[in-house]
C-alpha positions in Angstrom: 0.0 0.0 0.0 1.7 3.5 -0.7 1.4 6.6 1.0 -1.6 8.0 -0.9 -3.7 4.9 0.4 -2.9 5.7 4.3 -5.9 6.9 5.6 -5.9 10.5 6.8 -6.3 9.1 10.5 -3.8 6.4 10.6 -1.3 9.1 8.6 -2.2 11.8 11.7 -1.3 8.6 14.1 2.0 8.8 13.1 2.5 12.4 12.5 2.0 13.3 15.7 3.5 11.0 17.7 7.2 12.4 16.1 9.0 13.6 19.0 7.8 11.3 21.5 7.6 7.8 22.4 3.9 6.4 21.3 1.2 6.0 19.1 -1.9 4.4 21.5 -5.2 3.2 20.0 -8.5 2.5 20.7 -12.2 2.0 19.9 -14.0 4.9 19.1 -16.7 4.1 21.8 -14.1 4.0 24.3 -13.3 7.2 23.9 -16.2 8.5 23.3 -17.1 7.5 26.5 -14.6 9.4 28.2 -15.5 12.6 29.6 -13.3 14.3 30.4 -10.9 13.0 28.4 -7.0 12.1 30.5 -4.1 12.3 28.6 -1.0 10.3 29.9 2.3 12.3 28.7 5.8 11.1 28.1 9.1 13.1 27.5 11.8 12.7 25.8 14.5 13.6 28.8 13.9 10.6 31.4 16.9 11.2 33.4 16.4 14.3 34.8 13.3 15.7 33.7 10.9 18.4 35.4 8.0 18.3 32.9 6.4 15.1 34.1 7.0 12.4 36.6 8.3 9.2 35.6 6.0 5.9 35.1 9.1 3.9 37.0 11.3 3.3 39.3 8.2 3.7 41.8 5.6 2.7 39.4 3.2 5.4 38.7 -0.6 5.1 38.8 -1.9 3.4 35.4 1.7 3.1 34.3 0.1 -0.7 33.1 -2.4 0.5 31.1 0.0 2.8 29.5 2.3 0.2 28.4 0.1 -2.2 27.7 -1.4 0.3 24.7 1.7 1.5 23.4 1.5 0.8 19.1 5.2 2.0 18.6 8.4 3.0 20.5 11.4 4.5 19.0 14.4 5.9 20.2 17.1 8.2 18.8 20.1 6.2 20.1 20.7 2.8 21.8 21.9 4.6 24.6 18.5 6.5 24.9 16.7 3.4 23.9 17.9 1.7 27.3 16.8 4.9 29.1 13.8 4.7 27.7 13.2 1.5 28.3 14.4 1.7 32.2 11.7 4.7 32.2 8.6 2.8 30.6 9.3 -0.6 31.9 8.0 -2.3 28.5 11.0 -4.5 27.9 9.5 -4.7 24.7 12.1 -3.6 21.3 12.5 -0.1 20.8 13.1 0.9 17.3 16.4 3.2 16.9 15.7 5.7 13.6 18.5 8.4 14.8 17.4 12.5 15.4 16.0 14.6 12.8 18.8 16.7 13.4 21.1 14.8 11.8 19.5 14.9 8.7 20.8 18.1 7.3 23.9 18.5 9.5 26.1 21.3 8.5 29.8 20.6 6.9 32.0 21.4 9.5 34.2 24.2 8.7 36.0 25.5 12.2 37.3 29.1 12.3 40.7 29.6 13.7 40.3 30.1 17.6 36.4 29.7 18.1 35.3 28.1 20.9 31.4 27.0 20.8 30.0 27.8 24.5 26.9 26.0 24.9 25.0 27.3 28.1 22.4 25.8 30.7 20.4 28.1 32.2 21.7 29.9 35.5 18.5 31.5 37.0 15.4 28.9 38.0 12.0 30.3 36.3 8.8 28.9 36.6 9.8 26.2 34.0 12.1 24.7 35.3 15.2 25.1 38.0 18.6 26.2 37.4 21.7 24.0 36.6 24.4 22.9 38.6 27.7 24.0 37.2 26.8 27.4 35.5 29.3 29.0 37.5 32.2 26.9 36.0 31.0 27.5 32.7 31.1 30.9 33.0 34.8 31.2 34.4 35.9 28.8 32.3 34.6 30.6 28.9 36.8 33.5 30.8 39.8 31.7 30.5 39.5 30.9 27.1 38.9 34.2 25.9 41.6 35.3 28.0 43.5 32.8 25.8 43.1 34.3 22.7 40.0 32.1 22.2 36.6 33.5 20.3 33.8 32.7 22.4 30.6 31.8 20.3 27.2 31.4 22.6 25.1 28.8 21.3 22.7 30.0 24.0 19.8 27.2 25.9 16.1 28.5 25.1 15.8 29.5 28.6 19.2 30.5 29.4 19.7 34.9 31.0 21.3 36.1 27.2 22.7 39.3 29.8 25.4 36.5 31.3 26.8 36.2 28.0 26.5 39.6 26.3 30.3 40.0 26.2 30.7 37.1 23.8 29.4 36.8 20.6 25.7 35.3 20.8 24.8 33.1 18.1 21.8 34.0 15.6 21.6 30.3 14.3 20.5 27.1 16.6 23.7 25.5 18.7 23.7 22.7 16.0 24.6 25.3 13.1 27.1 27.2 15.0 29.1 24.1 16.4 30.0 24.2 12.5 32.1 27.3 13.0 34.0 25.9 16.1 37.2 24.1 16.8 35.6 22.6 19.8 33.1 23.1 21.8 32.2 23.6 26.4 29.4 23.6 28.2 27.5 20.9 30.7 26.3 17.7 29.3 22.8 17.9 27.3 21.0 16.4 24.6 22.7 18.6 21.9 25.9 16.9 23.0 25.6 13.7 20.8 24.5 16.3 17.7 26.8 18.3 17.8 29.7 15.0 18.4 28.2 14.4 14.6 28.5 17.4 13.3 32.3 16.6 14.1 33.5 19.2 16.8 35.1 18.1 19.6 33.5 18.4 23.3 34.5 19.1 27.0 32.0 18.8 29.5 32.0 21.1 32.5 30.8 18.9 35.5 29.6 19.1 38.9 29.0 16.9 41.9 25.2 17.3 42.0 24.6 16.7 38.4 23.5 13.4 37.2 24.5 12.9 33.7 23.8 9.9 31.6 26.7 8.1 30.8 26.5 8.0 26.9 26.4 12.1 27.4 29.8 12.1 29.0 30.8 9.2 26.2 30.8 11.9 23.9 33.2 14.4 26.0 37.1 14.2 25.5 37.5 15.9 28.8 35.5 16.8 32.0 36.6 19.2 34.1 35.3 20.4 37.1 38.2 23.7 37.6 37.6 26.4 35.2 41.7 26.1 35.4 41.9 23.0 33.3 39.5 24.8 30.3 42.2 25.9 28.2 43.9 22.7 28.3 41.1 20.3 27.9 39.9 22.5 24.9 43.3 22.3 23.0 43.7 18.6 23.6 39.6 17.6 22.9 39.1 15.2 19.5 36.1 13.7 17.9 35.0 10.7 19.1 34.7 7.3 17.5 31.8 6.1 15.3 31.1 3.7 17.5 30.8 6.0 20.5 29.0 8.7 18.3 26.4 5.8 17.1 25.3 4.7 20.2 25.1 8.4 21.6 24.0 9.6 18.6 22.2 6.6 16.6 22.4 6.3 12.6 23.3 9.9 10.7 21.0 10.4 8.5 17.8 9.6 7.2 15.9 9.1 10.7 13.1 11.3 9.3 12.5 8.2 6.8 13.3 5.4 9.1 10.7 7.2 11.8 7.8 7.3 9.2 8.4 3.8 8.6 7.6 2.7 12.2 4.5 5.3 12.4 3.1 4.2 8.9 3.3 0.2 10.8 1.8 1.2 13.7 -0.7 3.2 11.6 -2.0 0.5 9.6 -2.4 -1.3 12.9 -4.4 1.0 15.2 -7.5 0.9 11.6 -7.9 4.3 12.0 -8.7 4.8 15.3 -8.5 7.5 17.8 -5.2 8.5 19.1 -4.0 9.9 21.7 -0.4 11.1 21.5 2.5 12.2 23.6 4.6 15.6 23.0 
């Protein structure tokens, strides 16, 4: 069956479970007989997030309904398939189809001297709290430019721009700048793997009351946890391997594809039913 025969339901079943986790289906009576209506939501950052609670390792209320109605899982990464898989408690497979990102990755051509920073976010707001290690960042993008380095700002959505005003603040997404840079700092995120395939080398800035995933630190040359060592570890930092970038990372390229694949499958299973979807 090609894409013109998908029905417009089973098509919107995919679409719209892209940056999560699920597709789940049902009969339309069922949910037609819910009023109101609960959504269950899932999130992409398991280890450490603040924008829902987890289903394990207490297990959360309905967390077996939830898993029992899951149509599709995928994952970016093996690494983040295992997390995934610790948070949901399916122990079912998880389909790796690799990050959109890396679909259209820049070429990397690094400017003499340009260090990419990329921040966390210093001040708590009522989204979410601060991060542990700010302060290190901060000194240690001091050093560098003390150095001789150029500091470029890939700046965090949420992060005060005012800390960083005396660098130069990127207008393009973290992703794009890290094509400019020699190397890159800041505290391990999920745009650590990305930019590992984009082919700058990374130093993580760490501190004692983070909890970083391992296969985010995989991806770092150095840690440091003295703004004195920045200089140092920034010189010395290299790309990592293929096969550290691919299970960080998962497959380069064409994951938009390999992703439509799993939802068009899970699609064709649910008949057109109703969906409910997870951001």
């Amino acid at each position: 069956m090609g894409f013109n025969d998908l029905s417009r339901r089973s098509l919107l079943a995919g679409a719209l479970s892209g940056v999560g986790l699920t597709v789940l289906g049902g009969t339309a009576a069922r949910a037609a007989a819910q009023a109101p209506r609960r959504v269950l939501i899932a999130t992409n950052e398991p280890w450490g997030t603040y924008h829902a609670a987890p289903l394990l390792p207490v297990e959360a209320p309905r967390a077996k309904e939830f898993r029992e109605r899951l149509r599709a899982i995928t994952a970016s990464s093996p690494a983040e398939a295992k997390v995934f898989d610790d948070y949901l408690g399916t122990r079912r497979p998880i389909t790796v189809v690799g990050t959109p990102q890396t679909d259209d990755l820049p070429r990397h051509v690094p400017e003499e001297g340009t260090v990419l920073v990329l921040t966390s976010v210093t001040k708590s707001s009522g989204t979410g709290g601060s991060a542990p290690g700010t302060d290190l960042l901060l000194a240690a993008a001091e050093r560098l430019a003390a150095a001789g380095k150029h500091i470029l700002v890939g700046l965090h959505p949420r992060e005060d721009r005012s800390l960083w005003e005396r660098y130069e603040i990127s207008a393009v997404p973290s992703v794009q700048a890290a094509a400019r840079a020699e190397a890159a700092i800041g505290i391990p995120g999920t745009v650590f793997p990305v930019v590992a395939a984009v082919g700058v080398p990374l130093v993580g800035c760490t501190d004692p009351r983070l909890q970083i995933p391992d296969y985010l630190l995989s991806v770092c040359t150095h840690t440091i946890s003295s703004a004195d060592d920045a200089v140092t570890a920034v010189k010395t930092a290299e790309p990592v391997s293929r096969q550290v970038l691919y299970e960080a990372v998962g497959p380069v390229g064409g994951s938009a594809r390999r992703l439509f694949k799993v939802w068009r499958k899970a699609g064709f299973r649910a008949h057109a039913a109703p969906v409910t979807a997870f951001p």
